[in-house]
C-alpha positions in Angstrom: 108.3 107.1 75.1 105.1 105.4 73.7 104.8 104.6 70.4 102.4 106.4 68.3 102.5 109.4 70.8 100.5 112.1 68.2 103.3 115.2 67.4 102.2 118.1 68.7 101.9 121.5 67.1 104.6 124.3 67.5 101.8 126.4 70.1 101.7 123.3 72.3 105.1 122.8 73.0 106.0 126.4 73.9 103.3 126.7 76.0 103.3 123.0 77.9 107.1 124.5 79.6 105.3 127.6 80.3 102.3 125.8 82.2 104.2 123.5 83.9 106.6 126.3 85.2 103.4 128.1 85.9 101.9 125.8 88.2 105.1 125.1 89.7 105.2 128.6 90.9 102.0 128.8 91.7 101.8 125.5 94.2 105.3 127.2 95.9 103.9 130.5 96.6 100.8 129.6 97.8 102.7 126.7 100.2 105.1 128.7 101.3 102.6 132.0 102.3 99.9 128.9 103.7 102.9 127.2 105.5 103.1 129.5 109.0 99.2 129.4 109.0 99.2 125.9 108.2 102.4 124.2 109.3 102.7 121.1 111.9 102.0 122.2 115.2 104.7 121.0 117.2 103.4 119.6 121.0 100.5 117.9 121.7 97.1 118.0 119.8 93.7 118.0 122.0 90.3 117.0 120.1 89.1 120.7 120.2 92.0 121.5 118.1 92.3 118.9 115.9 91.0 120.2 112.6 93.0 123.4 113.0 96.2 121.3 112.6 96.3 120.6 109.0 100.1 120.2 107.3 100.9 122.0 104.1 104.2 121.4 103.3 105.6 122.3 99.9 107.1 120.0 98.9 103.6 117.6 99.4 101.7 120.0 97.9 104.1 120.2 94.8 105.2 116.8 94.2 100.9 115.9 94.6 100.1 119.1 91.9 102.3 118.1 89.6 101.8 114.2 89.4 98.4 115.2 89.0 98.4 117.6 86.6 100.9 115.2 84.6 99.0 112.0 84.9 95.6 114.0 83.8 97.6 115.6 81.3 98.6 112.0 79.6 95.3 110.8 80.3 93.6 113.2 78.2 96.1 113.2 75.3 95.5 109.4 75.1 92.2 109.3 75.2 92.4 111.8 72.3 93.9 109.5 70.3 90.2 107.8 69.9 89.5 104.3 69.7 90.7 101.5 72.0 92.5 104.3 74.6 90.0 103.8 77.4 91.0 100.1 77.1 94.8 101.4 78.0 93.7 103.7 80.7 90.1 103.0 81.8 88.1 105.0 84.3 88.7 102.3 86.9 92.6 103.5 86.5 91.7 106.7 86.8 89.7 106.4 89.8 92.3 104.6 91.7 95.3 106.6 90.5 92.8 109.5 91.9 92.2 107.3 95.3 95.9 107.1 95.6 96.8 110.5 95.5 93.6 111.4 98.1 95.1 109.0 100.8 98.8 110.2 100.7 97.3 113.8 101.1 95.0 112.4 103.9 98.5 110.8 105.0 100.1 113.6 104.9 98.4 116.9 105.1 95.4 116.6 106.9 95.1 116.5 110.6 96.3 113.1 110.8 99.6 114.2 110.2 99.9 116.4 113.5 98.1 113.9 115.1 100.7 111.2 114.9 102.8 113.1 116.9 100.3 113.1 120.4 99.0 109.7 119.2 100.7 106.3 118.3 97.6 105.3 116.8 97.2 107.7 114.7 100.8 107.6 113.6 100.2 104.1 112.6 97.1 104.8 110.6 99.6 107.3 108.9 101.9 104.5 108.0 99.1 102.1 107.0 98.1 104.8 104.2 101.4 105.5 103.3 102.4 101.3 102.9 99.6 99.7 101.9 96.8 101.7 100.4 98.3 104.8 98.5 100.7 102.6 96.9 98.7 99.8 95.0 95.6 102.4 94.6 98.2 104.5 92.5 100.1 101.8 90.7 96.5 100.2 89.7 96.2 103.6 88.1 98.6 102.5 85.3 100.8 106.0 86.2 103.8 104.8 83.6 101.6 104.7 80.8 99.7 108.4 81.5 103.2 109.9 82.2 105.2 108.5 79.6 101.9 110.4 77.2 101.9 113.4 79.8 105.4 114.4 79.7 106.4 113.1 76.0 107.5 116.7 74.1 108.5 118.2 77.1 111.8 120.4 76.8 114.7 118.5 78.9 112.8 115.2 79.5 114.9 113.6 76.8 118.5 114.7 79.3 116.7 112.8 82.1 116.5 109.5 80.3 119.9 108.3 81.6 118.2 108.8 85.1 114.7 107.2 84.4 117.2 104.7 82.7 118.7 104.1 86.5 115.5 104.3 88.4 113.7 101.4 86.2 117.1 99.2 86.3 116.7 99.5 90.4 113.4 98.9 90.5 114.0 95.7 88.2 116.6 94.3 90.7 113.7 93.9 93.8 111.4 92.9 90.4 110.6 89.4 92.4 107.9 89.4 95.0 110.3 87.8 97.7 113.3 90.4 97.3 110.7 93.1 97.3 109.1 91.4 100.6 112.1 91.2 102.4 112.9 95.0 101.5 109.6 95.9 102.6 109.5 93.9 105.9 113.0 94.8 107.1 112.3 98.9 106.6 108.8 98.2 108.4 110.7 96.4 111.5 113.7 98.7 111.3 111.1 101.7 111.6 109.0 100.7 114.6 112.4 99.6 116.5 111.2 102.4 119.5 114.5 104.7 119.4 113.5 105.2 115.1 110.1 105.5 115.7 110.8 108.4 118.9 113.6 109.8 116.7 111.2 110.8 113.8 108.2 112.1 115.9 111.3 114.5 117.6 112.6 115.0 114.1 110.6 116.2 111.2 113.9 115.5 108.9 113.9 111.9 110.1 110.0 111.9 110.2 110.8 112.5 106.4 113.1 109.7 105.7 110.8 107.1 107.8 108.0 108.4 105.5 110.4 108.4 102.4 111.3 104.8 103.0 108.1 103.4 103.7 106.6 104.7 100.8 109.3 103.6 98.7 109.7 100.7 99.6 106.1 100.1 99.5 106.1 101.0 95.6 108.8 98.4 95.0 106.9 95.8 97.1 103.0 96.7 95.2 104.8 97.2 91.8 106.5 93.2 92.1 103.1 91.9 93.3 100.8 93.9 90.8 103.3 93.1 87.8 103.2 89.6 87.8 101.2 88.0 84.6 101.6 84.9 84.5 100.0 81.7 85.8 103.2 80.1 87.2 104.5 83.3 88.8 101.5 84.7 90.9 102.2 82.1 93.5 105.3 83.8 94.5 103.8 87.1 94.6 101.0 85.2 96.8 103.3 83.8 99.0 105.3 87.1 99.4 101.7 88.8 100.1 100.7 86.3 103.1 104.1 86.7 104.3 103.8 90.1 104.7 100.7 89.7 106.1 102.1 87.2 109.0 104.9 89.2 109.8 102.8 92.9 110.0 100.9 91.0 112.1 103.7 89.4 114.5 104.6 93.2 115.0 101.4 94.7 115.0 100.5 91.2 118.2 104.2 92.4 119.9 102.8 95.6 119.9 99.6 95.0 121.4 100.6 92.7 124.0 103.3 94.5 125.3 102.7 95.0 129.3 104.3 98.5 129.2 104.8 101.4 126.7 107.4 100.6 124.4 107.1 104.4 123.1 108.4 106.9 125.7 107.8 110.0 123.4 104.5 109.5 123.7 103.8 108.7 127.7 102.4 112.2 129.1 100.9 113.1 125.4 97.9 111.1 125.3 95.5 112.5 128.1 93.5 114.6 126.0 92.2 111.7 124.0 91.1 110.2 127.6 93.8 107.3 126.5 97.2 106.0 128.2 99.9 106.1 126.5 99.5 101.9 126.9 95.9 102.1 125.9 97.0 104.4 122.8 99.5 101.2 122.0 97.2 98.7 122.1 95.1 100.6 119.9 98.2 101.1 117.5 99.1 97.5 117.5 95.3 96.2 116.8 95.1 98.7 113.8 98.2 97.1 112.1 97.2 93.3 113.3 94.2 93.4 111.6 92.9 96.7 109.3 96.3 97.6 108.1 96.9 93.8 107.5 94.1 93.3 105.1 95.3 94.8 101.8 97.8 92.1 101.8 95.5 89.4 102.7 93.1 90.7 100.0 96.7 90.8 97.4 97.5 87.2 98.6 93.5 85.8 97.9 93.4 87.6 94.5 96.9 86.3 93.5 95.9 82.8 94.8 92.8 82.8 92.7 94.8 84.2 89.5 97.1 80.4 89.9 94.3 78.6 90.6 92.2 79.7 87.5 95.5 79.4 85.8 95.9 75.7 86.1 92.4 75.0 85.9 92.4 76.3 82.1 95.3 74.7 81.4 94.0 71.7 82.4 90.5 72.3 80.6 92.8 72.1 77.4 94.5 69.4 78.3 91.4 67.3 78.8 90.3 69.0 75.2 93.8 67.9 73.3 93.3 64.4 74.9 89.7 63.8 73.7 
């Protein structure tokens, strides 16, 4: 819990359990009534249809509301606290955290998401968003910090520090940028292997998982790279970036260069775009070559740049010690 977290009065903390239930039930109902209106369309999805095809699932909708509302909810009780708080969490972290949490519902609610089941292309925009832009967009938003203020006097969140105990000593074992990588780049091959990938357009409970890891795994990767400080350990994290980079790209060139669909689910599904299902691939494998690709390249150059100035200061007093 941060320190110096104001106490709150008696009328706050009966009625913060009361909100939060509140807008629990309020996101359920209206997912739930919105879902058969809503809900993926299963088969394929022609151009004239597209924006009727929107995904509401509840548990999205939920888990989106309610990091929301808590992160805003830290965010203003910090910023409460007066001087020096927009230092902690600035309106640059606020705007990504805000940027993060727009691209996993374009990810995963608008049309995109019954899309990716007529389209390859589309599904691998969907993967893009949900590996490497939602992820770094909502770390940059500093979410610990405005959660740890959000949720402090809660009822019950002191019984669940055993778990957030767990969680953080996980995500401190793939701390390092390379044993982060290697998670990362194994559940992104292991994924597009064509039997996974046909499995979870047929499945939406494997469709789940694939999304589940991706995104995890994308949060331990971002959280290694954006974490480290130092000098002397951003070259690692730069190096684990470019990796990433090359090997993304050696899928994304296998992919495009393949003479034949590698994807059977989605042979016969692609006519209404006025695409084969080879065309569509081509077009899948050139987004994650090169668009997809760039967020690490950009991670890799900023890293690079962080060593470099690094050494170049430390050599600057050096030459000032010496003189």
């Amino acid at each position: 819990m941060p320190v110096g977290v104001p106490t709150r009065g008696v009328s706050e903390s009966l009625t913060t359990p009361v909100a939060l239930r509140s807008l629990a039930s309020v996101l359920f109902v209206l997912s739930w009534t919105s879902a058969p209106v809503w809900a993926h369309v299963p088969g394929i999805v022609n151009p004239d249809a597209v924006w009727t095809t929107w995904t509401v699932e509840p548990l999205v909708l939920m888990t989106v509301g309610l990091t929301s509302w808590v992160y805003a909810r830290g965010v203003r009780r910090l910023w409460a606290t007066g001087t020096g708080s927009t230092r902690v969490l600035s309106w640059a972290c606020v705007s990504s955290f805000a940027a993060g949490q727009a691209a996993i519902g374009v990810a995963l609610i608008s049309p995109l998401d019954a899309l990716g089941g007529t389209l390859l292309s589309a599904h691998m925009a969907q993967h893009g968003m949900l590996a490497g832009l939602a992820p770094p967009l909502l770390l940059m938003g500093a979410p610990g910090v405005a959660f740890a203020w959000g949720l402090s006097g809660v009822p019950g969140m002191r019984r669940l520090a055993p778990v957030w105990r767990s969680l953080g000593a996980l995500a401190r074992t793939f701390s390092t940028p390379m044993r982060a990588a290697v998670v990362h780049g194994l559940t992104m091959w292991f994924w597009h292997a064509p039997m996974l990938f046909g499995a979870a357009v047929k499945s939406d409970l494997v469709h789940t998982v694939q999304h589940l890891s991706f995104f995890i795994s994308a949060i331990l990767f971002w959280r290694a790279l954006l974490g480290q400080r130092s000098a002397s350990r951003t070259v690692g994290a730069a190096g684990a970036a470019f990796v990433t980079f090359m090997h993304t790209g050696l899928l994304g060139g296998l992919i495009t260069m393949a003479p034949a669909p590698l994807y059977p689910v989605y042979v016969g599904r692609t006519g209404g775009w006025r695409l084969t299902a080879l065309s569509d691939q081509h077009l899948a494998g050139l987004l994650m070559w090169v668009p997809l690709g760039l967020p690490y390249v950009v991670a890799g150059l900023v890293l690079t740049s962080h060593f470099v100035r690094g050494h170049v200061n430390e050599l600057d007093v050096r030459l000032e010690i010496s003189e």
